[in-house]
DSSP file (Angstrom, degrees, kcal/mol; ACC not computed):
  #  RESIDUE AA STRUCTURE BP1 BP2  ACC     N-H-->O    O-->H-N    N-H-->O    O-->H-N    TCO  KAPPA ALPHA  PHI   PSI    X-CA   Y-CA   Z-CA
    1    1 A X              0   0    0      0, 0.0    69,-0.4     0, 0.0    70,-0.3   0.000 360.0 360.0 360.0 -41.3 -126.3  -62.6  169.5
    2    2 A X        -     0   0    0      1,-0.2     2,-0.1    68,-0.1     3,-0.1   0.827 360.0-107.7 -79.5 -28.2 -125.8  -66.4  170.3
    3    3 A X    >>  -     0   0    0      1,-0.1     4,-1.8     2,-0.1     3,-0.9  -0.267  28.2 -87.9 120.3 138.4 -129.5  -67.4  170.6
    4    4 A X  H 3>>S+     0   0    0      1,-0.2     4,-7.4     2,-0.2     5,-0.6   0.909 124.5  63.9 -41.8 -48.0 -131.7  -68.3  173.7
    5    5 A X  H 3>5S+     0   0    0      1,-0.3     4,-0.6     2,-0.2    -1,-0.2   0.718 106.9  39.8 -78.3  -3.3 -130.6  -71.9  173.3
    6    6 A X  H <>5S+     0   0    0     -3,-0.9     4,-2.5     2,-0.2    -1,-0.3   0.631 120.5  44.9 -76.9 -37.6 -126.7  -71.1  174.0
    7    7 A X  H  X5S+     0   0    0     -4,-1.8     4,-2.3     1,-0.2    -2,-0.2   0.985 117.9  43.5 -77.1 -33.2 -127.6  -68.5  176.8
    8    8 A X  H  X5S+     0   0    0     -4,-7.4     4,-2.8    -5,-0.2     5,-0.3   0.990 118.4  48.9 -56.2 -40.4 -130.4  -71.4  178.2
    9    9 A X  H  X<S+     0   0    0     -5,-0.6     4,-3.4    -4,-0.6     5,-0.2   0.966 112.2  49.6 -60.7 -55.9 -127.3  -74.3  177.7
   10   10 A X  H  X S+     0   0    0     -4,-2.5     4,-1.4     2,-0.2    -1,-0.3   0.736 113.3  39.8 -63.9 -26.7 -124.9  -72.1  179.5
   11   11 A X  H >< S+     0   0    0     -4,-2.3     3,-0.7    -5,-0.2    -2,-0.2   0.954 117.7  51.0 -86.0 -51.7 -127.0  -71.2  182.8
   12   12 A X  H 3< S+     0   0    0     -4,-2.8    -2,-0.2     1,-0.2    -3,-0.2   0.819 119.8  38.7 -42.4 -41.4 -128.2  -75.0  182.8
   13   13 A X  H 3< S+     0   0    0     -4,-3.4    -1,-0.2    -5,-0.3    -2,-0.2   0.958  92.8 100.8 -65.1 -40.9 -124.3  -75.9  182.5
   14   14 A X    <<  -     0   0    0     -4,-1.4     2,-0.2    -3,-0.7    -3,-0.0  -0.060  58.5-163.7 -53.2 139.4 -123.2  -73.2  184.8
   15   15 A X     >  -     0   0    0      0, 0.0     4,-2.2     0, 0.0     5,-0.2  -0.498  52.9 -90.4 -95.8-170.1 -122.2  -74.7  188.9
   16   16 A X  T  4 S+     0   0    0      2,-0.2     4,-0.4    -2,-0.2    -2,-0.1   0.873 129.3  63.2 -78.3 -23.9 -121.8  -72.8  192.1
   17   17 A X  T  4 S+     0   0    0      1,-0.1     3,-0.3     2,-0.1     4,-0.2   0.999 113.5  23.8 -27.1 -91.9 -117.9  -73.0  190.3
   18   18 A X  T >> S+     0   0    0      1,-0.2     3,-1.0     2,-0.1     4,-0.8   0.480  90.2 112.4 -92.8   3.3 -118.2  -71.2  187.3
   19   19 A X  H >X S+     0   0    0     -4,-2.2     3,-1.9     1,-0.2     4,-1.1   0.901  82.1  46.9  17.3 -95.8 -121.2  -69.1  188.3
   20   20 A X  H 3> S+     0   0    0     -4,-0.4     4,-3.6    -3,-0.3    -1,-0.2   0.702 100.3  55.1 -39.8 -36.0 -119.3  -66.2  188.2
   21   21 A X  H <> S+     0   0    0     -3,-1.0     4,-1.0     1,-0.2    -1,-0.3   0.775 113.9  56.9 -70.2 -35.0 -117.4  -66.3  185.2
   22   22 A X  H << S+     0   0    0     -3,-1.9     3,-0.4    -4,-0.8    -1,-0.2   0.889 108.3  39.1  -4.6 -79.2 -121.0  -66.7  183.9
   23   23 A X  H >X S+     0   0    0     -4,-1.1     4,-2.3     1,-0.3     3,-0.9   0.780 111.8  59.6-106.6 -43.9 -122.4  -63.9  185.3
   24   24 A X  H 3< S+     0   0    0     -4,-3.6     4,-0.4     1,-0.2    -1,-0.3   0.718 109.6  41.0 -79.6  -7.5 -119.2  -61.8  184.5
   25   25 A X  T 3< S+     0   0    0     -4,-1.0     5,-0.4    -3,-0.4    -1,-0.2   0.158 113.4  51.4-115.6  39.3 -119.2  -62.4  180.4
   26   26 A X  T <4>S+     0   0    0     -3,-0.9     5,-1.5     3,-0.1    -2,-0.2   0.329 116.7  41.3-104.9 -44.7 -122.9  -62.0  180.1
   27   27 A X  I  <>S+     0   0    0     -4,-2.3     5,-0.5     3,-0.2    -3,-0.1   0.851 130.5  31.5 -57.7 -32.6 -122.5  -58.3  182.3
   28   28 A X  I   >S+     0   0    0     -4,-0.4     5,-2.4    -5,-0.3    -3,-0.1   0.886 128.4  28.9 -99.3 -40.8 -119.4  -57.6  180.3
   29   29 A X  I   >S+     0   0    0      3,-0.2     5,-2.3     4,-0.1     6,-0.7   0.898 132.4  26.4 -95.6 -64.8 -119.6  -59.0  176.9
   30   30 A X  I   >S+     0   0    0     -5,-0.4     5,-0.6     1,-0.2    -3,-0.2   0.879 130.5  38.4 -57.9 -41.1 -123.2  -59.0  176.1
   31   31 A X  I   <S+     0   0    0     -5,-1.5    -3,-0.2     3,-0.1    -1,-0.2   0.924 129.6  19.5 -50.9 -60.8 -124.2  -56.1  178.4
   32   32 A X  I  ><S+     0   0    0     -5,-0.5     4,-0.8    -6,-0.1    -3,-0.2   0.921 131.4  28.8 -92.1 -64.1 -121.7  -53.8  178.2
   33   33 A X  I >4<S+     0   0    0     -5,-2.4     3,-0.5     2,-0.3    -3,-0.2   0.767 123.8  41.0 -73.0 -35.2 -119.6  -54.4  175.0
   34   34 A X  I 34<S+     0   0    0     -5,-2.3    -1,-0.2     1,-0.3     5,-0.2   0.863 112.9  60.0 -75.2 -51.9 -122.1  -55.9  172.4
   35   35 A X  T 34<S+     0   0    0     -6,-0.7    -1,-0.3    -5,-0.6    -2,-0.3   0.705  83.8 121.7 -63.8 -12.6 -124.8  -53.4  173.8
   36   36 A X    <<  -     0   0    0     -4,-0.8     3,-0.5    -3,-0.5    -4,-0.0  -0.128  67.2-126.5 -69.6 159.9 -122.7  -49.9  172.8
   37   37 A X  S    S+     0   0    0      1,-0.2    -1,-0.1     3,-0.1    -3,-0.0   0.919  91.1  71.0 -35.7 -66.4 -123.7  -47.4  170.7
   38   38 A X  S    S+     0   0    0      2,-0.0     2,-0.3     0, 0.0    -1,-0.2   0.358  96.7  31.3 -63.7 -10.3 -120.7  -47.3  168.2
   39   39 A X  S    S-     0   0    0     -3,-0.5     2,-0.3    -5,-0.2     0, 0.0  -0.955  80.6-116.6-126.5 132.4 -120.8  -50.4  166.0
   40   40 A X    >>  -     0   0    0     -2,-0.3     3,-4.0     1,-0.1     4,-1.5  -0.607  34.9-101.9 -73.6 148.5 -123.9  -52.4  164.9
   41   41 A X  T 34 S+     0   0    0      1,-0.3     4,-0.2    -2,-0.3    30,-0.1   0.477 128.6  50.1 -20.7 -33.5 -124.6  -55.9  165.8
   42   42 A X  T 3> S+     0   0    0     30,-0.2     4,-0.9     3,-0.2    -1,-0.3   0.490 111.1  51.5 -86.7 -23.8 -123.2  -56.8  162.1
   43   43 A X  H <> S+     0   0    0     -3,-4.0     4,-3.0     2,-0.1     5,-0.3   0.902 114.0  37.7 -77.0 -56.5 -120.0  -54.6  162.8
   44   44 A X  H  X S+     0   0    0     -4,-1.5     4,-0.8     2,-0.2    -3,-0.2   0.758 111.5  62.3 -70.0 -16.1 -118.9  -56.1  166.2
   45   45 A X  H >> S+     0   0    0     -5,-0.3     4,-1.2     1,-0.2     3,-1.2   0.961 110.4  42.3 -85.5 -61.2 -120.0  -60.1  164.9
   46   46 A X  H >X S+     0   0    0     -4,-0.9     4,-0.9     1,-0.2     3,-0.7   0.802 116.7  46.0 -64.5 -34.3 -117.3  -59.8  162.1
   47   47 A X  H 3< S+     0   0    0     -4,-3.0    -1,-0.2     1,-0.2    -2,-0.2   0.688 109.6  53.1 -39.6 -27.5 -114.5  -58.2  164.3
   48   48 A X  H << S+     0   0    0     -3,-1.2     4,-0.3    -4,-0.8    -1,-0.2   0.578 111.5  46.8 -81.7 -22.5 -115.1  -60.5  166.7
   49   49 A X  H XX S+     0   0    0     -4,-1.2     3,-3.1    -3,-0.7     4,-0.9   0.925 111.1  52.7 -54.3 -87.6 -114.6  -63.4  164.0
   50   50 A X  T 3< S+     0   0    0     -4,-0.9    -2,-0.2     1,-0.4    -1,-0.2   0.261 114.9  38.4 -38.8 -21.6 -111.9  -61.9  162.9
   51   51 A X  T 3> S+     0   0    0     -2,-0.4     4,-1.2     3,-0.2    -1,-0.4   0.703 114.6  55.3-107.2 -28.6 -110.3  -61.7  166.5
   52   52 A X  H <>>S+     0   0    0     -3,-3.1     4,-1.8    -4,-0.3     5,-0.7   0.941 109.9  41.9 -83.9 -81.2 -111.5  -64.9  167.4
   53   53 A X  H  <5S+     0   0    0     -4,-0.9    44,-0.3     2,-0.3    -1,-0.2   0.618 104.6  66.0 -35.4 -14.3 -109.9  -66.6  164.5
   54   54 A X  H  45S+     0   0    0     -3,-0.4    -2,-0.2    -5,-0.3    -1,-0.2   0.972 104.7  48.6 -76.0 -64.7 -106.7  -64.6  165.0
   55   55 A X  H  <5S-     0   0    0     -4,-1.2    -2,-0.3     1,-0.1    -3,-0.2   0.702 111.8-120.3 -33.2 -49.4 -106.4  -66.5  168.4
   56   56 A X  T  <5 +     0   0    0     -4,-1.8     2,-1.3    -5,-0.1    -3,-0.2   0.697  57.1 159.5  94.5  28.0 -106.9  -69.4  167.1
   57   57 A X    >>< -     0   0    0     -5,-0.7     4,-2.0     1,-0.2     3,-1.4  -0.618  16.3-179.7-102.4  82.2 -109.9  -69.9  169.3
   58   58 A X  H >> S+     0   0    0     -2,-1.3     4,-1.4     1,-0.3     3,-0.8   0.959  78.7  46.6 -45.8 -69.9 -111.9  -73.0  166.8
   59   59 A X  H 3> S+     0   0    0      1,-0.3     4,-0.5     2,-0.2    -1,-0.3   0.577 109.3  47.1 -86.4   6.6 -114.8  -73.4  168.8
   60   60 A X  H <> S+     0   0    0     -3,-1.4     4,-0.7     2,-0.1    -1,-0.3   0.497 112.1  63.9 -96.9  -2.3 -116.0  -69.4  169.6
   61   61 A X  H XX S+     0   0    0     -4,-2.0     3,-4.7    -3,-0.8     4,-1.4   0.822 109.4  33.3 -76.9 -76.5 -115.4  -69.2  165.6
   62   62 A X  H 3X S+     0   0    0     -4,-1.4     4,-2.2     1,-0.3     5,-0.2   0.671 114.8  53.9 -54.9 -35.9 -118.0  -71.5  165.1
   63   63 A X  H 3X S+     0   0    0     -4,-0.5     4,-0.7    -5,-0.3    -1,-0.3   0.611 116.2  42.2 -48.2 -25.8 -120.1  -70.5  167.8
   64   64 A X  H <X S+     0   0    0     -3,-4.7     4,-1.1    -4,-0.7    -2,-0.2   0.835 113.8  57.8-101.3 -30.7 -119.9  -66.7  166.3
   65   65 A X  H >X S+     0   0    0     -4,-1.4     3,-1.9     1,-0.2     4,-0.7   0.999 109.1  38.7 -52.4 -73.1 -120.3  -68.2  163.0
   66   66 A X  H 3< S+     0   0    0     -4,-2.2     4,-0.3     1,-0.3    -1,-0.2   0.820 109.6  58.3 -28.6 -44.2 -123.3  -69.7  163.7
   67   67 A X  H >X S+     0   0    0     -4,-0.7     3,-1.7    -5,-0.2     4,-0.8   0.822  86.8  85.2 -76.9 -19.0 -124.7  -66.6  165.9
   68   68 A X  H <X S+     0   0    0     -3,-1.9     4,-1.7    -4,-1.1    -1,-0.2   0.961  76.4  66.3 -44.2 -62.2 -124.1  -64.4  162.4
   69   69 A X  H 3< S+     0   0    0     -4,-0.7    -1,-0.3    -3,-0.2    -2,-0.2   0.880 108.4  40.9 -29.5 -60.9 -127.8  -65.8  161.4
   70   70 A X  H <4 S+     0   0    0     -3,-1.7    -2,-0.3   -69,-0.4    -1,-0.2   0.951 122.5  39.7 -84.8 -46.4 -128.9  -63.3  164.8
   71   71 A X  H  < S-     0   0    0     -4,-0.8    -2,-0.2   -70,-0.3    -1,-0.2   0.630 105.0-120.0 -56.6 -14.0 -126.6  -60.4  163.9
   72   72 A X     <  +     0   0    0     -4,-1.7     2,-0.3     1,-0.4   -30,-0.2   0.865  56.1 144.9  72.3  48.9 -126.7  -60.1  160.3
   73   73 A X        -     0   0    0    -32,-0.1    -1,-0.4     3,-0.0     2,-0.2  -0.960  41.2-134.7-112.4 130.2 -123.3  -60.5  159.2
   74   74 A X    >>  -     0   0    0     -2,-0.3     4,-1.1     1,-0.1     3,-0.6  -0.486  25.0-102.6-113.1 173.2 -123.2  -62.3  155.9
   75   75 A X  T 34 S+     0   0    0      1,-0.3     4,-0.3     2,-0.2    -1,-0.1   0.905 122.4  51.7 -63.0 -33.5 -121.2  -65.1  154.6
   76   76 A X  T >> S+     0   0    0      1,-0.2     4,-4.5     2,-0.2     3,-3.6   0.993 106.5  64.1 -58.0 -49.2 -118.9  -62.3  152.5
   77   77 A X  H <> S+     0   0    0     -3,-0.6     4,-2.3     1,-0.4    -2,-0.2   0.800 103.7  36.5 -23.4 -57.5 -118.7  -60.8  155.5
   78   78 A X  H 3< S+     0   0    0     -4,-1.1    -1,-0.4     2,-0.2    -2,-0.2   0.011 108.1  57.7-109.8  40.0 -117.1  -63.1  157.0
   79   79 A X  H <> S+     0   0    0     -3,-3.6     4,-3.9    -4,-0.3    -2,-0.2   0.436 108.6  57.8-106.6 -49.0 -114.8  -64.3  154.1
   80   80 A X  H  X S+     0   0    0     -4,-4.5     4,-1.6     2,-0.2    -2,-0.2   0.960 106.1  47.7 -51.2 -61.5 -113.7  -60.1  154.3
   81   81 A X  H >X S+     0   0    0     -4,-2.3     3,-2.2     1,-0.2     4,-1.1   0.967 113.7  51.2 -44.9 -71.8 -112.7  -60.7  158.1
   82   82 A X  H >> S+     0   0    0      1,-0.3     3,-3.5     2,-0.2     4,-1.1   0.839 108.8  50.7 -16.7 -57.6 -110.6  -64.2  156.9
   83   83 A X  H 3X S+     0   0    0     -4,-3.9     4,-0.7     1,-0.4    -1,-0.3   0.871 106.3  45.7 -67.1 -34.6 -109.0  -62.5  154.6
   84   84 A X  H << S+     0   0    0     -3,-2.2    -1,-0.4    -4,-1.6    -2,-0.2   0.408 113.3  61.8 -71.3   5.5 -107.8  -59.6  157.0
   85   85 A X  H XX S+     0   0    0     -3,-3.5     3,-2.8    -4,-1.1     4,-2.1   0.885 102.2  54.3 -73.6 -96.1 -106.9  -63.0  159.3
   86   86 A X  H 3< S+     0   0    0     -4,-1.1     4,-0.4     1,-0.3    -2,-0.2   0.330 112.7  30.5 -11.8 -46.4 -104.8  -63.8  156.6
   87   87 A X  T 3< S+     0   0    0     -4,-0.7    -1,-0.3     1,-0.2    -2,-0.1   0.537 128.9  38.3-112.6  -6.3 -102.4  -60.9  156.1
   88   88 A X  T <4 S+     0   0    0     -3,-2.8    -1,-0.2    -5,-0.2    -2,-0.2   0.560 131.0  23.2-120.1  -7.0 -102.4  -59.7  159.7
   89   89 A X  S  < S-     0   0    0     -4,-2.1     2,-0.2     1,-0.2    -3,-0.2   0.666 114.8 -91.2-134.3 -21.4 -102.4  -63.0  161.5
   90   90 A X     >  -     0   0    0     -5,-0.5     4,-0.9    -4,-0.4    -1,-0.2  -0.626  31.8 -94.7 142.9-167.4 -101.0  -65.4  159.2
   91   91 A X  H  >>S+     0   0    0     -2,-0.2     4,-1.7     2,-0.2     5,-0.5   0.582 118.2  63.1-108.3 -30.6 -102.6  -67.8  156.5
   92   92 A X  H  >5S+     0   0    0     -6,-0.2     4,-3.0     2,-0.1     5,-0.1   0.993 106.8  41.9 -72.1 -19.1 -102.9  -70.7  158.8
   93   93 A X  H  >5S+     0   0    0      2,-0.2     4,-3.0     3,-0.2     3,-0.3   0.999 121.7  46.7 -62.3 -76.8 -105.6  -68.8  161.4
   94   94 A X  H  X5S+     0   0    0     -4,-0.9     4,-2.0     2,-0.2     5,-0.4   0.951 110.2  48.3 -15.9 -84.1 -107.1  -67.7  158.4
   95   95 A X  H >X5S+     0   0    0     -4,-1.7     4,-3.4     1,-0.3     3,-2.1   0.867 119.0  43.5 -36.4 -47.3 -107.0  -71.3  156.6
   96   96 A X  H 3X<S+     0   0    0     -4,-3.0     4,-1.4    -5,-0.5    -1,-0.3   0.741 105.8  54.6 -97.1 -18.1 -108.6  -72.8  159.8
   97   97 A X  H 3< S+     0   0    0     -4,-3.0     4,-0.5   -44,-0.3    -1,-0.3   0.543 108.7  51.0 -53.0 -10.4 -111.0  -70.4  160.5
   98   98 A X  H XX S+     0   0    0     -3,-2.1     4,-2.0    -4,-2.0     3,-1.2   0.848 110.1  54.6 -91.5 -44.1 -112.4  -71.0  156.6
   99   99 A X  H >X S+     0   0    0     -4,-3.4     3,-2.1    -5,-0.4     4,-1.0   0.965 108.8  42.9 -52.2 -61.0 -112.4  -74.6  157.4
  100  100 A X  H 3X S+     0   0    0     -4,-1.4     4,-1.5     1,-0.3    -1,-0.3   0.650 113.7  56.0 -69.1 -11.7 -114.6  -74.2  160.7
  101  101 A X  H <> S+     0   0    0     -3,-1.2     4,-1.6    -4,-0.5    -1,-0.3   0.651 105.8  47.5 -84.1 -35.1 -116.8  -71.8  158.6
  102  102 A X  H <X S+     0   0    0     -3,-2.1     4,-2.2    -4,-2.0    -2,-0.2   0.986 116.7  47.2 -68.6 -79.0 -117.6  -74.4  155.7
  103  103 A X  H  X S+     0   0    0     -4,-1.0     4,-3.1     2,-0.3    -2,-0.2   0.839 109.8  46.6 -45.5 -56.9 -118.4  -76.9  158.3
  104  104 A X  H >< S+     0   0    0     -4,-1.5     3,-1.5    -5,-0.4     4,-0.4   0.816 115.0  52.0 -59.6 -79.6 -120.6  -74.7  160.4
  105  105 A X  H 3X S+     0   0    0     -4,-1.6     4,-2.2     1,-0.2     3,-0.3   0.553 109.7  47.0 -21.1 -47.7 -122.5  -73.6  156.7
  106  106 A X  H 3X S+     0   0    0     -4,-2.2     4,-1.6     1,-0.2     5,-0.4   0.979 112.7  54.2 -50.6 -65.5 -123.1  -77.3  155.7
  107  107 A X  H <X S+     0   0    0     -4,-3.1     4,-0.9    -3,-1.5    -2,-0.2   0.656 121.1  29.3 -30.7 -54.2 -124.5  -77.5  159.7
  108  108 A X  H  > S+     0   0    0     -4,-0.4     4,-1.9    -3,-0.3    -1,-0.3   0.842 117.5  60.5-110.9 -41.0 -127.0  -74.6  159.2
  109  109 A X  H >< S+     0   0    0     -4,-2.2     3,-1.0     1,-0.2     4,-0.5   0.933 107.7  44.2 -22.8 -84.9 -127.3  -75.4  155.6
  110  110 A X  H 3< S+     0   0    0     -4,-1.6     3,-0.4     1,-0.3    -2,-0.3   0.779 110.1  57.4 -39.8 -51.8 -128.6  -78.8  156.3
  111  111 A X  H 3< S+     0   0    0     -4,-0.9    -1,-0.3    -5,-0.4    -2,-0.2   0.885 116.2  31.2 -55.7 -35.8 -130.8  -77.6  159.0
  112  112 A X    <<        0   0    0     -4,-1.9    -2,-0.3    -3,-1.0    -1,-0.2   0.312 360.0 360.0-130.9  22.2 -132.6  -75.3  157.0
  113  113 A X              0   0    0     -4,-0.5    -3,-0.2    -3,-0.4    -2,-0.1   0.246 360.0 360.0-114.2 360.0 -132.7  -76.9  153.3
């Protein structure tokens, strides 16, 4: 979902530390939870905005933003998640997840215009 060059960046970062923690959200999240049956790759990237940005977690929203380009969740897509941010998690999670979402689009924009 994230791209070779996040999974390459993360084992080159990874020490004999965090090793594990490694090894246990690449077995858990990409292995087990990303790989099921019951949602497509486009289903689980916008719920997983949408959760991410409820948390208030700024940098995996841009990091999931970004990986949308390899699942195939599209920028409505993920305006629809925001908006269920909004009314179920509050406007400012919302607000600051749209900001990191403009930013990352200029990024990728810019990359590829």
């Amino acid at each position: 979902m994230l791209g070779e060059a996040h999974v390459d960046r993360a084992v080159d970062a990874a020490t004999d530390f965090d090793q594990p923690f490694q090894q246990l959200i690449t077995e858990a999240a990409w292995g087990t939870v990303w790989a099921r049956p019951g949602l497509s790759k486009r289903e689980r990237s916008i719920v997983t905005l949408a959760l991410l940005a409820a948390l208030g977690h700024d940098e995996e929203v841009a990091m999931h933003v970004r990986a949308t380009a390899n699942t195939g969740a599209s920028r409505e897509d993920i305006c629809e998640a925001f908006l269920h941010v909004a009314i179920y998690a509050g406007v400012p999670a919302a607000n600051r997840a749209f900001k990191i979402a403009k930013e990352v689009f200029a990024q990728m924009d810019g990359a590829h215009g």
